[in-house]
VOKE-827297 format. One record per residue: x, y, z of N, C-alpha, C, O in turn; residue number from 1. Coordinates in steps of 0.2 Angstrom, whole numbers, always signed. Example, Ala and Ser with C-alpha at 12.3 -4.5 7.8 and 13.67 -1.06 7.14 Angstrom:
# residues 2
{r {+66 -28 +39} {+62 -22 +39} {+66 -16 +39} {+71 -17 +42} 1}
{r {+64 -11 +35} {+68 -5 +36} {+64 +0 +39} {+67 +6 +40} 2}
***
This chain:
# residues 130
{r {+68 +263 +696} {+66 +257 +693} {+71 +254 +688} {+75 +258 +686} 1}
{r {+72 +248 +687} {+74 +246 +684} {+74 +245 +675} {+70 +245 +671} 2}
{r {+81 +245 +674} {+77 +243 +665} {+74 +235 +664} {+76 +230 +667} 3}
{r {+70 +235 +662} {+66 +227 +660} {+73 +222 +657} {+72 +216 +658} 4}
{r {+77 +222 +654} {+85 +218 +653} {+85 +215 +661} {+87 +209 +661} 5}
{r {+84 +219 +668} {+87 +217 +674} {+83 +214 +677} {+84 +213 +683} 6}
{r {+77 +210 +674} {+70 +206 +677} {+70 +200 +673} {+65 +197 +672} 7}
{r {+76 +198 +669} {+77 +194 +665} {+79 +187 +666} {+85 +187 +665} 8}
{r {+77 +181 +667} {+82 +177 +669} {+83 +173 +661} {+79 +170 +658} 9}
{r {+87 +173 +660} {+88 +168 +652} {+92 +162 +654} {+98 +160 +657} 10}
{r {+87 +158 +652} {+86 +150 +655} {+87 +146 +648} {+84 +148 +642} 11}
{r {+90 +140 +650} {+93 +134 +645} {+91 +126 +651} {+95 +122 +654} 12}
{r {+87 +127 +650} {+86 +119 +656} {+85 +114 +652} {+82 +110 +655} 13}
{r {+86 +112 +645} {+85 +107 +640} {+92 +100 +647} {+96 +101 +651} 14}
{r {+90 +96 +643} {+94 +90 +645} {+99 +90 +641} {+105 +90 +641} 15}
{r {+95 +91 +637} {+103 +91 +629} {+106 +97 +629} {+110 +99 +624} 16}
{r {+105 +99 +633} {+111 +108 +633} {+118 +103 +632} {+121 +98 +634} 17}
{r {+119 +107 +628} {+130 +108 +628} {+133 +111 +630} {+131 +116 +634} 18}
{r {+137 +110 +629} {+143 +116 +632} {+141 +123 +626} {+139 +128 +629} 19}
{r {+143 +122 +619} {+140 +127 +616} {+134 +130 +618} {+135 +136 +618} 20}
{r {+128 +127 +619} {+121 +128 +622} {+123 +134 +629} {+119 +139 +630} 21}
{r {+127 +134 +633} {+128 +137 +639} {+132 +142 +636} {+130 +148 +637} 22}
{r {+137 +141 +633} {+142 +147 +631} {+138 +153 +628} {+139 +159 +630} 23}
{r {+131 +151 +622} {+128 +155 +618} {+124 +160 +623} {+124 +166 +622} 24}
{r {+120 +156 +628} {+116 +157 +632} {+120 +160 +639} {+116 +160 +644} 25}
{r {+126 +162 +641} {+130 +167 +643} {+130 +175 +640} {+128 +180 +642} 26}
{r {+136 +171 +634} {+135 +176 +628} {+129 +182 +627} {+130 +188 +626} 27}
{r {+125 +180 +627} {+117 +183 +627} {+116 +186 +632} {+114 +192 +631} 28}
{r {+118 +184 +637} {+116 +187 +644} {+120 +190 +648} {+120 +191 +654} 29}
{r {+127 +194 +643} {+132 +195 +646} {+130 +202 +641} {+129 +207 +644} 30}
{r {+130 +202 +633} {+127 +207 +628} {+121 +210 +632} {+122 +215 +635} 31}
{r {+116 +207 +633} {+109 +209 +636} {+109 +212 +643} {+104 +215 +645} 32}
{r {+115 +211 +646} {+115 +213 +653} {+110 +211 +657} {+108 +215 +661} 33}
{r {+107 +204 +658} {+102 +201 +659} {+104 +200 +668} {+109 +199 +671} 34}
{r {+97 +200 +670} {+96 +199 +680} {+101 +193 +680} {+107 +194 +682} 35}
{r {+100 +185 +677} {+103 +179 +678} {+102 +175 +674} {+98 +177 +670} 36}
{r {+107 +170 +672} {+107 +164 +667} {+103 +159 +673} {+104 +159 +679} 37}
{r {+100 +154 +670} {+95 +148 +673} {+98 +143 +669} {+97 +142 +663} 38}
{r {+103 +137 +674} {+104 +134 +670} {+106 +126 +675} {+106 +127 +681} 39}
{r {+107 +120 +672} {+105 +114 +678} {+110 +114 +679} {+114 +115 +675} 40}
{r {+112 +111 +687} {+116 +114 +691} {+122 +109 +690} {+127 +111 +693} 41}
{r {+123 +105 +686} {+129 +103 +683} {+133 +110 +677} {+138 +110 +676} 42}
{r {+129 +112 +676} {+131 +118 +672} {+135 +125 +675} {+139 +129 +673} 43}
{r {+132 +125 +681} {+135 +130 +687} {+140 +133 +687} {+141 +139 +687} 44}
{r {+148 +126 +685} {+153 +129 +684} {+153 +134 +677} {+151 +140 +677} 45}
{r {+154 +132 +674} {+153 +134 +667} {+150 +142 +666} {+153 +146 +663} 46}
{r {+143 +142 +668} {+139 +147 +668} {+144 +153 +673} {+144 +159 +672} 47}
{r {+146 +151 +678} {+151 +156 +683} {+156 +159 +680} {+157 +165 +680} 48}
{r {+163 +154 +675} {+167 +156 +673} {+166 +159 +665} {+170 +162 +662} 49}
{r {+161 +159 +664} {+159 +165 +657} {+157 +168 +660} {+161 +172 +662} 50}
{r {+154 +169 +662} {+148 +177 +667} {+155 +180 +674} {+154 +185 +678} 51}
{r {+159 +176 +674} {+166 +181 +678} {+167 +190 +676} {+168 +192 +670} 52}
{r {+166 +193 +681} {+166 +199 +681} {+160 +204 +675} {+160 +209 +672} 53}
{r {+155 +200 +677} {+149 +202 +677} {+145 +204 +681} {+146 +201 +686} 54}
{r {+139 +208 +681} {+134 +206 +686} {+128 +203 +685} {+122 +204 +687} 55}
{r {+131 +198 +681} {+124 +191 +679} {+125 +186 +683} {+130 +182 +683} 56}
{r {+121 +185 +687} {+119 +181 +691} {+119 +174 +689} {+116 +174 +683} 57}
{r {+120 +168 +692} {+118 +161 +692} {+116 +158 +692} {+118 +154 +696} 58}
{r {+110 +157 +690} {+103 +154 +694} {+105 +145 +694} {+110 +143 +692} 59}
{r {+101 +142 +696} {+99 +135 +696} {+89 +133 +697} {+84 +137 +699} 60}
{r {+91 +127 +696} {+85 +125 +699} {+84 +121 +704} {+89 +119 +707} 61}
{r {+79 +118 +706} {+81 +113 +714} {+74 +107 +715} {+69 +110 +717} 62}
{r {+74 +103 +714} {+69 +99 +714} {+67 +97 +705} {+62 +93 +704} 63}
{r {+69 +99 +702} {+67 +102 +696} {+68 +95 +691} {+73 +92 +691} 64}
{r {+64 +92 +688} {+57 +94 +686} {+51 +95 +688} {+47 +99 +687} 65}
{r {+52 +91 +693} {+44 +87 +696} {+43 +90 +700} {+37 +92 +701} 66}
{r {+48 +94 +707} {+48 +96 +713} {+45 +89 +719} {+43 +90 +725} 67}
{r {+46 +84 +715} {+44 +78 +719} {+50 +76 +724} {+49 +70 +726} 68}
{r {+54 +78 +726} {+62 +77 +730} {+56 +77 +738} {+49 +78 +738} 69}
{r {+61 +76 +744} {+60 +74 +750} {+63 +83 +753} {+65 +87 +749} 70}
{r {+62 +84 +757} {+66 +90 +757} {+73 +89 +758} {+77 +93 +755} 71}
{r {+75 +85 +763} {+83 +82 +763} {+86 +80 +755} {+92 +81 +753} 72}
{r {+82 +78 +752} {+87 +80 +745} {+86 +86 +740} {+89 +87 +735} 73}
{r {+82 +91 +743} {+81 +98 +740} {+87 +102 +744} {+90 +106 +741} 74}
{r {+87 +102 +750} {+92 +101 +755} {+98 +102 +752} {+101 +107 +751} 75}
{r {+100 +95 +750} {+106 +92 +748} {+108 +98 +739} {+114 +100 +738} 76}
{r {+102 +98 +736} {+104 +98 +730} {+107 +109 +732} {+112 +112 +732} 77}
{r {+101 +110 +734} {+105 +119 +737} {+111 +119 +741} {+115 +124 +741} 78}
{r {+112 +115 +743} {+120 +115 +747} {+125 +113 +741} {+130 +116 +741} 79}
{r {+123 +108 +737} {+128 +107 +732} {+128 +113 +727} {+134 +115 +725} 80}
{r {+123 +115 +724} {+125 +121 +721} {+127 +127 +723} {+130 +131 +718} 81}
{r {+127 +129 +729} {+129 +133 +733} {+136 +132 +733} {+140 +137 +733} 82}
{r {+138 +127 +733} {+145 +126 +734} {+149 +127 +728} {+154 +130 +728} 83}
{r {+146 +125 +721} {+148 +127 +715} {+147 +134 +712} {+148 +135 +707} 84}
{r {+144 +139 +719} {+146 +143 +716} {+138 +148 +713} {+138 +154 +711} 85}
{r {+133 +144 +713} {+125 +147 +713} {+125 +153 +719} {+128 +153 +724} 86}
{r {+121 +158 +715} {+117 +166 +717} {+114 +165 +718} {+113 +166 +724} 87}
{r {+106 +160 +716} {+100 +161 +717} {+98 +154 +716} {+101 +150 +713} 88}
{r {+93 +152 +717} {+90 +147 +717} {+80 +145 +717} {+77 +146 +722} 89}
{r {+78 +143 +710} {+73 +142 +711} {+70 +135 +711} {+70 +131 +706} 90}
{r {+65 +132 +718} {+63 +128 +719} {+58 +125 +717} {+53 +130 +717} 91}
{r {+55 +120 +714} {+50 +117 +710} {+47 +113 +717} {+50 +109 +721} 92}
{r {+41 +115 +717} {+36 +114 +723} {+35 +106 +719} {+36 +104 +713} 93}
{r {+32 +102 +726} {+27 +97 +723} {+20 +99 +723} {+17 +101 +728} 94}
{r {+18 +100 +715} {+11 +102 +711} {+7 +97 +713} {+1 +100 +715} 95}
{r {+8 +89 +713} {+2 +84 +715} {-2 +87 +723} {-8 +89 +724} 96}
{r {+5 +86 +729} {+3 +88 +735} {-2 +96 +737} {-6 +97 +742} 97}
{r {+0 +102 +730} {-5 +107 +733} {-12 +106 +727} {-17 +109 +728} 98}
{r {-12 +101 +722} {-16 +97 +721} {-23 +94 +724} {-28 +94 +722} 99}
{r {-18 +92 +729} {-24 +87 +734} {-26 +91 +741} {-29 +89 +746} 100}
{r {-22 +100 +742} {-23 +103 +747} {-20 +102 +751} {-24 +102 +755} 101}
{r {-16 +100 +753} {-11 +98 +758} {-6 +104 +757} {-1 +104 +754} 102}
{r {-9 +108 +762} {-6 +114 +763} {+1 +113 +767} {+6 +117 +767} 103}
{r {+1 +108 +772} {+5 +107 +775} {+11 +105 +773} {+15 +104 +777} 104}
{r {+11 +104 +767} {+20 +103 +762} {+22 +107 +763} {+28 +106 +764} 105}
{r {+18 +114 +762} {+22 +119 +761} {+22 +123 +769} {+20 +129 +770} 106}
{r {+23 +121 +772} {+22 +125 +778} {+32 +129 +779} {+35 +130 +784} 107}
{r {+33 +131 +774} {+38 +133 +772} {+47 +131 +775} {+53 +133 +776} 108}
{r {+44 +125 +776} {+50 +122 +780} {+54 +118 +775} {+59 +116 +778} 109}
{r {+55 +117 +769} {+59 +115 +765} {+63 +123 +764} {+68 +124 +766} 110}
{r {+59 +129 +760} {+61 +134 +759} {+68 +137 +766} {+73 +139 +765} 111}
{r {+66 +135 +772} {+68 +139 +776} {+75 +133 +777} {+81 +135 +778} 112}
{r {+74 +126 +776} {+78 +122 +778} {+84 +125 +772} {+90 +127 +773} 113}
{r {+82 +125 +766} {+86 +128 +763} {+90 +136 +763} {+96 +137 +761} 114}
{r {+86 +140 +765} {+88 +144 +767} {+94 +145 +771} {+98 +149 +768} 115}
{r {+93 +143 +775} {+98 +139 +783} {+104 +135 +782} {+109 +135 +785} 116}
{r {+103 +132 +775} {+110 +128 +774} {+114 +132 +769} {+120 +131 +768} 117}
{r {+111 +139 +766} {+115 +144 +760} {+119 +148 +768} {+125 +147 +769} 118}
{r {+114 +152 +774} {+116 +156 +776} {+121 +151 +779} {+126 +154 +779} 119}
{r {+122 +146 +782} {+126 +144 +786} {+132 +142 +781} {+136 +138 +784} 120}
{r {+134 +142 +776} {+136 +143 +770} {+141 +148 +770} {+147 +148 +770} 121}
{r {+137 +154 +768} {+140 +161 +767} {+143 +163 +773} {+149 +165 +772} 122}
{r {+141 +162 +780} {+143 +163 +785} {+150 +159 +787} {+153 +161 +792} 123}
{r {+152 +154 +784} {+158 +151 +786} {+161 +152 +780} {+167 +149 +781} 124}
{r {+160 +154 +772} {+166 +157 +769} {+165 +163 +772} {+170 +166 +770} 125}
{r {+163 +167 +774} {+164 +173 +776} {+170 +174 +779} {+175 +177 +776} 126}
{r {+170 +169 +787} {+174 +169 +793} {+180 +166 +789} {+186 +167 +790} 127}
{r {+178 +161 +785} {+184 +158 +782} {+189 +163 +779} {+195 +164 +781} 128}
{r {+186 +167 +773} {+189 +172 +768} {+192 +179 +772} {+196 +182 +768} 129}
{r {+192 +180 +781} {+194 +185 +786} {+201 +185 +787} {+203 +189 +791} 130}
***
């Protein structure tokens, strides 16, 4: 089992984060030995080069606030953070749609489309990196 530090994500999603705002909120999670920093994906670079040679992970968000995106621009936004360099990724559903039951949003086809754009991803820096 784990220690409870490792089920941690220490998250800073303010709009008004700074640069200080991220550094502090590394720092913290570099001390803490925390699972992941959660931080908005303009932040990505930043969040990677202070947490280098750690095993704190980089979280983002994706759709995030509303989870109101199309799935081609949820799509788009995990590919782009992926490129910058994001571990993990947490997606913000549309709340109205499960809402009104409309189960069929979620028929897990944004998840998987995303999915599919990391592994095709990792898979050609892999062959790349050979």
């Amino acid at each position: 089992m784990q220690t409870l530090n490792k089920y941690i994500d220490h998250t800073n999603l303010k709009p008004s984060a700074t640069r200080a705002d991220i550094e502090k909120l590394c720092t913290e999670a570099r001390a803490w030995d925390f699972a992941s920093v959660c931080v908005n994906p303009c932040d990505i670079p930043l969040a990677k080069e202070l947490l280098a040679g750690t095993d704190v992970m980089t979280c983002t968000v994706i759709g995030f606030p509303l989870g109101q995106n199309t799935t081609a621009v949820k799509v788009a936004e995990t590919e782009d953070a992926y490129a910058l360099g994001c571990d993990e990724f947490d997606m913000v559903i549309n709340v109205g749609k499960l809402k009104d039951g409309d189960l069929d949003a979620f028929d897990d086809e944004q998840i998987k489309k995303m999915k599919e754009e990391v592994e095709e991803k990792r898979e050609f820096m892999a062959w790349r990196n050979t």
